[in-house]
C-alpha positions in Angstrom: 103.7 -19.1 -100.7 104.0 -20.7 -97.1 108.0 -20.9 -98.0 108.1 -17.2 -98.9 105.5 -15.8 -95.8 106.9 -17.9 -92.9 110.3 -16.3 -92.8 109.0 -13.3 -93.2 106.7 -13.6 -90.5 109.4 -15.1 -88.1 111.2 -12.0 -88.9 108.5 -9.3 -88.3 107.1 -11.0 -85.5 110.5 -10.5 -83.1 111.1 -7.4 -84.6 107.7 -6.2 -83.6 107.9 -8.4 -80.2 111.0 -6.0 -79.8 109.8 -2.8 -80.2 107.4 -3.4 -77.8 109.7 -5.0 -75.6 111.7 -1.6 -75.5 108.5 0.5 -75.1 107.7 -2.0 -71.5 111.3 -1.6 -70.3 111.2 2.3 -71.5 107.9 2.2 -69.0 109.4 -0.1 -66.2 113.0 1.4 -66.4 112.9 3.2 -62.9 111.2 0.3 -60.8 114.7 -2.0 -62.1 117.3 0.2 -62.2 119.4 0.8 -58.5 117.6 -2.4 -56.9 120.7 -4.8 -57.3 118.9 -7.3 -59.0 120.6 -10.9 -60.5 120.5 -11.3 -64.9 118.0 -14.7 -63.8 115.3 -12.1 -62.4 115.4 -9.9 -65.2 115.8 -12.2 -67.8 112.6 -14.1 -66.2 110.6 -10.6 -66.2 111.8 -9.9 -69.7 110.4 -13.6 -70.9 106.9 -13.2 -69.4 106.9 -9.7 -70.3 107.2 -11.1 -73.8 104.6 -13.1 -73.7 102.3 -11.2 -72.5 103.4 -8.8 -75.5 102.0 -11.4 -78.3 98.8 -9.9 -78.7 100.1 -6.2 -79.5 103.0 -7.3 -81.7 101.0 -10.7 -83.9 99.1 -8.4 -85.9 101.2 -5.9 -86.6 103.5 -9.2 -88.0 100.9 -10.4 -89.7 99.8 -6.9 -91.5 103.7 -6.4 -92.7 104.7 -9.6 -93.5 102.1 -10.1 -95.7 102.7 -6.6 -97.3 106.0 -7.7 -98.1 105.2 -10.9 -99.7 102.4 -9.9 -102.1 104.7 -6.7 -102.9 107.9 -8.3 -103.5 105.4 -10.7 -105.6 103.5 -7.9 -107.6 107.2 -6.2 -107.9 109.1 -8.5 -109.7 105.6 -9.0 -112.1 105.3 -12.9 -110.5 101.7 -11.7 -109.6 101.0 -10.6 -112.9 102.5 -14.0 -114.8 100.4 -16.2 -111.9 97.3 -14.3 -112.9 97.9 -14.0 -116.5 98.0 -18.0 -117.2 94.1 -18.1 -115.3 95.5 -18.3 -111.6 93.1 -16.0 -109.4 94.6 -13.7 -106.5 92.0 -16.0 -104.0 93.7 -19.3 -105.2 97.0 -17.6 -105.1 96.3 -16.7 -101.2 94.7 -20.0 -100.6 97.6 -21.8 -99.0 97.6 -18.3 -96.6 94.2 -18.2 -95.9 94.6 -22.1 -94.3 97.7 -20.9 -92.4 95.7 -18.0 -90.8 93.2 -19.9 -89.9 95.2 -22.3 -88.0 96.9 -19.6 -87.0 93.7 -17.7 -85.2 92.9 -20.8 -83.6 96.5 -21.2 -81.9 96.5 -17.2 -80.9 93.0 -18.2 -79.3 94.3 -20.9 -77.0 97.5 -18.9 -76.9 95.0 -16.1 -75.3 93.2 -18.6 -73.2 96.0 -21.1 -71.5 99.3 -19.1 -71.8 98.6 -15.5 -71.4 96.7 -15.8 -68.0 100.1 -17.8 -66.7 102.4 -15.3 -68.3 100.9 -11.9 -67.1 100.0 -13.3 -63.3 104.0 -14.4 -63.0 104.8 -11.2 -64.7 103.0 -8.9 -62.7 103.5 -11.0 -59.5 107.6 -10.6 -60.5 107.3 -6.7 -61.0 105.8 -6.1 -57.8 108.1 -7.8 -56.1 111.1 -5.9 -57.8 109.1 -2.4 -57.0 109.2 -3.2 -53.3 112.7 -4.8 -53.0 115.1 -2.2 -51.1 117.1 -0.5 -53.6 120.9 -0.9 -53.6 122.7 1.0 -50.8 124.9 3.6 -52.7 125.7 6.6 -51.1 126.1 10.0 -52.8 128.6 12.7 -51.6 127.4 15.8 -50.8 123.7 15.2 -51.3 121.3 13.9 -49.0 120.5 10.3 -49.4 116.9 8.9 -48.1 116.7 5.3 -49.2 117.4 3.7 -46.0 113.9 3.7 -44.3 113.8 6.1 -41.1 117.2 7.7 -42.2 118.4 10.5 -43.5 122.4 11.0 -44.5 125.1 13.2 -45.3 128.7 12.7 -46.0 131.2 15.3 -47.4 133.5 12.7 -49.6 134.0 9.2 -50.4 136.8 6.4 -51.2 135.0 4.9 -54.2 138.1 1.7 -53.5 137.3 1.3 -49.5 133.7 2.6 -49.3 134.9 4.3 -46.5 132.9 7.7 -45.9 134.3 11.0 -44.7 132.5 13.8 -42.6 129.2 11.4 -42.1 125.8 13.5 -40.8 123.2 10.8 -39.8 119.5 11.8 -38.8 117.5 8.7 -36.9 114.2 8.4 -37.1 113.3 4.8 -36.0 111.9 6.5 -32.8 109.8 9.3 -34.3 110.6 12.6 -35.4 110.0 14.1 -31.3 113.2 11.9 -30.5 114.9 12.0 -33.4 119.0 11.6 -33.1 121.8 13.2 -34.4 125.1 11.2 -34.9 128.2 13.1 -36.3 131.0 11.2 -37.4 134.8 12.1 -38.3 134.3 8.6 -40.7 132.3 4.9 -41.2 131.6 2.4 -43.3 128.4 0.7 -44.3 128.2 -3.2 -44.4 125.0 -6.0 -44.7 124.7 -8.5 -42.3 125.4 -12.0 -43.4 121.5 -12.5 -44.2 120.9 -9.2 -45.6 118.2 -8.5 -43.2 120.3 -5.5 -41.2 122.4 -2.5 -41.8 125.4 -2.5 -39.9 126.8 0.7 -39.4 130.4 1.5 -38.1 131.3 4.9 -37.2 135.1 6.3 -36.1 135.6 9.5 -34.2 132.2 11.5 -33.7 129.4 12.4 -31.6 125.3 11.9 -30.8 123.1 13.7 -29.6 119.7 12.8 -28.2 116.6 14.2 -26.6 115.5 12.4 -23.5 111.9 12.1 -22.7 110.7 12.6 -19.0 108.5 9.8 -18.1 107.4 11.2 -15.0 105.3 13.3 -16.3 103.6 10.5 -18.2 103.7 9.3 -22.1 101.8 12.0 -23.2 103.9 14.6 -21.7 105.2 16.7 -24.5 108.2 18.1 -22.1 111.5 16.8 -22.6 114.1 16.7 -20.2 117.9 18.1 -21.8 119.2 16.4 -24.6 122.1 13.9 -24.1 125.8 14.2 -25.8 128.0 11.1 -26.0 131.4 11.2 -27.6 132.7 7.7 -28.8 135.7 6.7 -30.6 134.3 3.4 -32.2 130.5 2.7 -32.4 128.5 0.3 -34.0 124.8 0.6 -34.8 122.6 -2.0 -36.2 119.5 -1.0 -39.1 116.2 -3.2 -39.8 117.0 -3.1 -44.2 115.7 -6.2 -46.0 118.3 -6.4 -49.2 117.0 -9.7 -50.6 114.2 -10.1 -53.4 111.6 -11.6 -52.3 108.6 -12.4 -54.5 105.0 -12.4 -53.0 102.6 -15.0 -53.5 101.2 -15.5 -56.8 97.5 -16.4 -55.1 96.1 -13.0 -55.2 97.4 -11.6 -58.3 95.8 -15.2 -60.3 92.4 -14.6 -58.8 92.3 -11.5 -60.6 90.8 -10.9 -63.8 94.2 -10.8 -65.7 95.0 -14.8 -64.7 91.9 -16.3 -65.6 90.5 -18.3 -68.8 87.3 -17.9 -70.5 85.8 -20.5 -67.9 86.6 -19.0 -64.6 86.2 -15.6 -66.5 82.6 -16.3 -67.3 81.6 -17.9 -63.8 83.4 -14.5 -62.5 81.1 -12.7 -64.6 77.9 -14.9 -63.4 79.0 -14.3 -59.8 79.9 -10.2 -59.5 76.2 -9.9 -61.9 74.0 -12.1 -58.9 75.8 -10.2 -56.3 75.0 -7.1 -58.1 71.5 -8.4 -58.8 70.9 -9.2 -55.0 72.4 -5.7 -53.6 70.0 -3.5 -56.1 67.2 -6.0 -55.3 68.0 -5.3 -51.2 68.3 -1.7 -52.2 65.1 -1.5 -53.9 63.4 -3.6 -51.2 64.3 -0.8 -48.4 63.5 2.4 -50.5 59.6 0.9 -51.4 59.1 -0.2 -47.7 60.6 2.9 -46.1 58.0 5.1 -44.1 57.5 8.7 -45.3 55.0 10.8 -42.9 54.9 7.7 -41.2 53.1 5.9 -43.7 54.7 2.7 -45.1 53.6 0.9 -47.9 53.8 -2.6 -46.6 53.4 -4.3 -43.6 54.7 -7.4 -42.0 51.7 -10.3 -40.7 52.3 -13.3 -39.0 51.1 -16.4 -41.3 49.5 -19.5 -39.4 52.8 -21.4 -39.9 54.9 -19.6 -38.5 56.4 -17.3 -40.8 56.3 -13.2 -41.7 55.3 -11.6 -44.5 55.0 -8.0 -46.2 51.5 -7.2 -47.0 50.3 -4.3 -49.6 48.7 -1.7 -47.7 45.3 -0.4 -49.0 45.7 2.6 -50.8 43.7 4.4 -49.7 46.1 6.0 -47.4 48.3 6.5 -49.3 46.7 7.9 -52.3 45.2 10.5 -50.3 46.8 14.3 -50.8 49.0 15.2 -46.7 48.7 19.1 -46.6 52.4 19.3 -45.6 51.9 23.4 -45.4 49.1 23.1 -42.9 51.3 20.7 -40.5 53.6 23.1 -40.7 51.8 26.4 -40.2 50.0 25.2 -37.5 52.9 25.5 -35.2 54.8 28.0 -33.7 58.3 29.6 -35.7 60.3 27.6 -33.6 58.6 24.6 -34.4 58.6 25.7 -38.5 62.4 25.7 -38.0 62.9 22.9 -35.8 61.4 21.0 -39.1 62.6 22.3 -41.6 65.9 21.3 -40.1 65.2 18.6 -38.9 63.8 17.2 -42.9 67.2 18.8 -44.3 69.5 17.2 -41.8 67.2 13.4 -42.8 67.5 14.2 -46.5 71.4 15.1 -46.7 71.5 11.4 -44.7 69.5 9.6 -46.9 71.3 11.2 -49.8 74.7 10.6 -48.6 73.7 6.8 -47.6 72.3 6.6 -51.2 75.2 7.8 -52.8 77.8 5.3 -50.9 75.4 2.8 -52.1 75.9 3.7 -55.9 79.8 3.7 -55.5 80.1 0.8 -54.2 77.5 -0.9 -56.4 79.3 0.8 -59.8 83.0 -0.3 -58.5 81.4 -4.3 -58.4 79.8 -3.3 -62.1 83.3 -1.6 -62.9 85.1 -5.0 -61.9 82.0 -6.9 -63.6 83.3 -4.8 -67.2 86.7 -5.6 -66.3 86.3 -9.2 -66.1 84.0 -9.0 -69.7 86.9 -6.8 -71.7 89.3 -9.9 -70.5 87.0 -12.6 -71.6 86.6 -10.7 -75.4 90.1 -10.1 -75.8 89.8 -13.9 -76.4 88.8 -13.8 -79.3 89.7 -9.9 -80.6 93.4 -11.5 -81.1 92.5 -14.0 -83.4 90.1 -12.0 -85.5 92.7 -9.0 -85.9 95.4 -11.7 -87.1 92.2 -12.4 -90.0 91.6 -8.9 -90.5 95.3 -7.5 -91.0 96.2 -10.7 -93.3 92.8 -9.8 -95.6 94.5 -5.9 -95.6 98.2 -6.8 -96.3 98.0 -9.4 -98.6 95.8 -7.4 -101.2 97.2 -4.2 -100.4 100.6 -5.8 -101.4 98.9 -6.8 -104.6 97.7 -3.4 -105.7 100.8 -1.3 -104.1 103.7 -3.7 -105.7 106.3 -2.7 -103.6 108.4 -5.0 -101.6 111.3 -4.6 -99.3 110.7 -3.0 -95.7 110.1 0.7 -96.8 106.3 1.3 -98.3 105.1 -1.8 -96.6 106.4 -0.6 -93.1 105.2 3.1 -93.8 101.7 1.4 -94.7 101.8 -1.1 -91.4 102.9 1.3 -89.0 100.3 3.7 -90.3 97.3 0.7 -90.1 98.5 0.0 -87.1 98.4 3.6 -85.3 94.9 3.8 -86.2 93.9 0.2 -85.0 95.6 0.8 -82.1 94.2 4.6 -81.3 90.7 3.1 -82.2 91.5 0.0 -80.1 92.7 2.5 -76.8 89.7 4.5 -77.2 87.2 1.4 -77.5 88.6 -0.1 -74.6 88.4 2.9 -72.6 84.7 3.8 -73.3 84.0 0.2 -72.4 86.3 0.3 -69.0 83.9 3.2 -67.9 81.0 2.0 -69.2 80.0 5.1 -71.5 79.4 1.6 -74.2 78.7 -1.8 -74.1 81.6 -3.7 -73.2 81.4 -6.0 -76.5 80.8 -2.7 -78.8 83.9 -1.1 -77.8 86.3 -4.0 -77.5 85.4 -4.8 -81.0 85.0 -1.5 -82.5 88.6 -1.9 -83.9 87.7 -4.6 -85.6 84.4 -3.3 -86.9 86.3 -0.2 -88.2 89.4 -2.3 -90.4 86.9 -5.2 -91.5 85.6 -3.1 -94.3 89.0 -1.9 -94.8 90.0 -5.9 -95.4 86.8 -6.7 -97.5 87.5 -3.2 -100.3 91.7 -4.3 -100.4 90.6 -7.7 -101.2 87.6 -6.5 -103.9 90.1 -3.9 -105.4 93.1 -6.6 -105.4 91.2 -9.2 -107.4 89.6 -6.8 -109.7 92.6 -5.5 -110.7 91.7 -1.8 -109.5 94.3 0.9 -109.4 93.6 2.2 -105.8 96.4 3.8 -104.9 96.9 5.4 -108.7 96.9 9.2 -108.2 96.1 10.3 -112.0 92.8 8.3 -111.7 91.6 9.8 -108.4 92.8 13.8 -110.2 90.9 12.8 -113.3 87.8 11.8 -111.2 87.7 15.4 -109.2 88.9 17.1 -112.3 85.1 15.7 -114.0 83.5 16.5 -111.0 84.0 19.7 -110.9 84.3 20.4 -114.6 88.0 21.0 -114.5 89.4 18.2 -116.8 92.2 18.5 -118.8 92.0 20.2 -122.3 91.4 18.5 -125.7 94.7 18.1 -128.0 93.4 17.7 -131.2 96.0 18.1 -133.9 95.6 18.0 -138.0 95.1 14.8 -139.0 97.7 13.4 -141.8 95.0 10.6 -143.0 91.1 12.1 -143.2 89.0 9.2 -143.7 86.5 11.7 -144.2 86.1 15.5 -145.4 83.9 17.8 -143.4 80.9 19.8 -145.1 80.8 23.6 -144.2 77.4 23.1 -144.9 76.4 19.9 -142.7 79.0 21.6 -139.6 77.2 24.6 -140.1 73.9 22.9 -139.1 75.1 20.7 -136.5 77.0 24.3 -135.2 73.1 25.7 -135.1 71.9 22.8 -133.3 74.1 22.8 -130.4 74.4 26.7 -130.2 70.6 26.3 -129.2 70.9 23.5 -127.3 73.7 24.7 -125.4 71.5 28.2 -125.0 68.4 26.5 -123.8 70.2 24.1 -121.2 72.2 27.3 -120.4 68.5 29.1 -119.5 67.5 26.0 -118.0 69.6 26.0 -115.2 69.8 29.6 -114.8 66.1 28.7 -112.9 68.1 26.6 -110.6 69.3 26.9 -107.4 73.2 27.0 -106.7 73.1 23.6 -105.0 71.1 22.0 -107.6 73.3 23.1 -110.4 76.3 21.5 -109.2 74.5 18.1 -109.6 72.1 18.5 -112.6 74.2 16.0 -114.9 70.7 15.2 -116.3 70.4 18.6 -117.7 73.4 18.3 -119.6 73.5 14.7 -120.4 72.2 14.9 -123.7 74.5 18.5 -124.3 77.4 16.4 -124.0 76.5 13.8 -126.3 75.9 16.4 -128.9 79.2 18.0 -128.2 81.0 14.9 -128.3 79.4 14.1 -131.8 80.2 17.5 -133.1 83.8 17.2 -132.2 84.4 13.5 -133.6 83.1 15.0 -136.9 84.6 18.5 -137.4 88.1 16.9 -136.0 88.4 15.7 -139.8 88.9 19.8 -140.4 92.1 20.6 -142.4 92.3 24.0 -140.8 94.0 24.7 -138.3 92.1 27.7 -136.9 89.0 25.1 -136.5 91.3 22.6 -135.0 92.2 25.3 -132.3 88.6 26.0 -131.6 87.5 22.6 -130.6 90.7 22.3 -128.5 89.0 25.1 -126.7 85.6 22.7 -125.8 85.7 21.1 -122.3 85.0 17.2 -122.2 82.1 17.9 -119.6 79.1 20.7 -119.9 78.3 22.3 -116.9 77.1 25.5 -115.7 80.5 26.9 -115.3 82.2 26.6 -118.7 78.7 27.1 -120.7 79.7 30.6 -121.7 82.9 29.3 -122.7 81.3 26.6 -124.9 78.2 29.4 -126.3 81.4 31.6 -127.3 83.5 29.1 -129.1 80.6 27.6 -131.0 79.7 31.4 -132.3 83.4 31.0 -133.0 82.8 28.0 -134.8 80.2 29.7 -136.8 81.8 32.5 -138.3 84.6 30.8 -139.1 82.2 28.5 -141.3 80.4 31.3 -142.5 82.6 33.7 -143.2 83.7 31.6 -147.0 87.4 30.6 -145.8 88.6 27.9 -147.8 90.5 25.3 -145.7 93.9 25.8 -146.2 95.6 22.8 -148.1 98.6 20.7 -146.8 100.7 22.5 -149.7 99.5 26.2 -149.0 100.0 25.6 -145.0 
């Protein structure tokens, strides 16, 4: 088994790895493309990005390759000659199950060790490609603003020389009040030798300038007339950083994202005391602050030394402050000056308030952050469990190998693991659940999934067998499929007109009364009263296995006409072919003989 599931997991694993690949790069394809960087850089962000791609594509791996083993298995009937001579689908697994296990272990230190490495060098790296300089490449005819405090124009270009043609260059190093204006007939851009300045040379061409009168002081907005300069050759120098320089890797490891379980957890202990101390501080000034100039504590000096808050007596606080009569007792001017006065404090104290709460739910917002890191431990591993426990049986009870049901079936698991996953996570990111409950919701939802597969595999059960599931709602609702009763060449026994004439009786009245029976019923009620025609069926069933044994074939026709299942629907149907029945055993026909028919 090992021999057969390793490849296979090799194989979906880096095709899976791939896909996802493509999806980061489809994602990050406009901070790489136009910056001019080497194949090293982006073959060393394409190797952390990679890594720190494990924990989307292992499962998925996991959930086809064991697809494809237990259905090229169950195809080619090795399944069926394993369990045949007393091998059980658990023992058959076994060697499996052992890999998995080791294999959740090595995703959890995987998820502890190398993933906090791999996604801080990652993210360091991509931050430093989105602020390197792009790649100076110059349109013609178009307007081209990646130089910083430049705009330019040229009419045409030598794509051999580089050389540009009818050049319109607007500087605005010095502001846009003192912006210049340099037409050229022709120029050429070039780096310095440590592509850390533009130089610029320009042929032919003209500048022009505002000039700014000191004078009349710095904040003068009068300008004196601009100045024109011709030139024939000029050379200008621009501040344009073209190397890649990565930023430190310090802040982006002290983040959530580049810590283990260890430093998560003391994160967690740390942001929750602060927290703690900030609502405790919080609380502290609202219960001592005066109202009506009545506070609830005050502060007495103790014999050593030290201060302390003291309760208050009630009693003056407890007692009723006619607010209405303070404020009657005063002139209008004085109402107003109050009322103001009291809205004007309580828009403070509410806008106070209010920055408080933000910046106590963005540390509880960091505090979740931190906790989703620290159970994505362990949600890895137990996804690996969970996706092997769904694969490997429902490759035993689908029996199709090869890459086309089993992908259809993993890509399908997948989408809703991962939809469920996404909307877990982001109910626990904004704290609408418990961080724990919505992390692991995924899991919660597909580990019933794993344990029904694996109870339907080794039992044998046709899950995915569409005729069963039509015959179930066909009984259900009364609509099964019709009797075929032919003539019988062989009668091990002759039926009485006299004996089916009785049991004919019988059931015609017991098929009336359970008929008036549920005519007493509510609607609801009669779709599930089986007990009221329990014993009805039994009694048609009997009457059927004995006048089967009819030699004619108008009878034989009549009992094709009997649904397998009583209910209230077909009753008249069953009341109107008994009467049938009846007649036809009344009415003196003689059966009609093999020779006569």
């Amino acid at each position: 088994m090992l021999q057969r599931f390793l490849p296979l997991l090799t194989m979906t694993f880096f095709i899976c790895l791939f896909i996802v690949l493509m999806q980061f790069l489809w994602k990050s394809i406009e901070d790489l493309v136009g910056k001019g960087l080497s194949v090293g850089v982006i073959c060393e962000l394409f190797f952390y990005a990679a890594l720190s791609m494990v924990p989307t594509a292992l499962p998925l791996a996991v959930l086809l390759a064991s697809l494809m083993v237990f259905g090229n298995l169950g195809e080619k009937f090795e399944l069926t000659a394993m369990k045949a001579s007393g091998i059980s689908l658990f023992r058959i697994m076994r060697p499996l199950i052992v890999f998995m296990a080791f294999l959740a272990v090595g995703a959890f230190f995987f998820q502890n060790d190398v993933l906090p490495i791999a996604k801080t060098k990652m993210w360091t790296l991509l931050f430093s490609v989105r602020q390197k300089s792009p790649e100076v490449e110059i349109p013609a005819r178009s307007f081209y603003d990646q130089i910083p405090n430049m705009n330019l124009y040229t009419e045409s270009k030598n794509p051999e020389t580089g050389m540009l043609y009818g050049m319109i260059l607007y500087d605005l190093s010095r502001g846009y009040d003192n912006t210049r204006v340099i037409l050229a007939d022709s120029g050429r851009f070039n780096f310095t030798e440590d592509k850390t300045r533009l130089f610029l040379h320009l042929y032919s061409g003209e500048m022009f300038e505002n000039m700014r009168d000191n004078s009349m002081g710095a904040s003068s907005s009068r300008y004196m007339p601009f100045r024109r300069e011709h030139f024939d050759d000029k050379q200008i120098y621009f501040p344009f950083d073209a190397n890649f320089n990565r930023i430190d890797e310090g802040g982006m490891r002290s983040q959530y994202i580049g810590q283990n379980v260890r430093q998560l957890m003391h994160s967690i202990d740390s942001i929750g005391r602060e927290v703690d101390s900030v609502g405790t501080q919080y609380a502290t000034e609202i219960r001592n602050a005066p109202y009506f100039g009545l506070t609830r504590t005050i502060t007495q000096r103790q014999p050593d030394g030290t201060f302390e808050n003291i309760e208050r007596p009630q009693v003056a606080l407890d007692q009723p402050i006619d607010i209405d009569s303070i404020i009657t007792a005063r002139g209008p001017s004085l109402q107003k000056s109050y009322l103001t006065q009291a809205l004007a404090k309580a828009k403070r104290q509410k806008q106070e308030y209010m920055y408080r709460s933000l910046a106590l739910s963005e540390q509880a917002k960091l505090m979740r952050r931190h906790d989703i890191e620290m159970q994505r431990k362990f949600t890895l591993s137990f996804a690996c469990i969970i996706f092997f426990f769904i694969g490997a049986p429902l490759g035993a009870i689908i029996k199709k190998g090869g890459l086309g049901m089993p992908l259809v079936i993993s890509v399908l698991l997948f989408i809703v693991y991962f939809l469920i996953d996404n909307a877990g996570y982001k109910m626990a990111r904004d704290g609408k659940m418990p961080v724990w409950e919505g992390i692991w919701l995924s899991s919660f939802v597909l580990l019933p999934m794993g344990v029904f597969f694996t109870y339907k595999a080794v039992g044998d059960s046709a899950v995915f067998n569409m005729d069963a599931y039509r015959n179930f709602f066909r009984r259900l609702i009364g609509k099964t499929m019709a009797r075929d009763l032919t003539l019988k060449e062989v009668r091990m026994t002759e039926v009485e007109p006299s004996v089916a004439a009785d049991m004919l009786s019988h059931f015609l009245e017991s098929a009336i009364a359970t008929k008036q029976n549920m005519a007493a019923l509510t609607p609801l009620k009669r779709l599930f009263a089986t007990s009221h025609t329990a014993l009805l069926r039994q009694e048609l069933n009997n009457l059927v296995d004995y006048m089967s044994n009819s030699s004619d074939i108008y009878t034989i026709n009549l009992l094709n006409q009997y649904p397998f299942k009583p209910t209230w629907r077909n009753l008249p149907v069953i009341i109107e072919t008994t009467q049938n029945l009846l007649k036809r055993c009344g009415s003196g026909v003689k059966d009609i003989t093999d020779n006569e028919r």
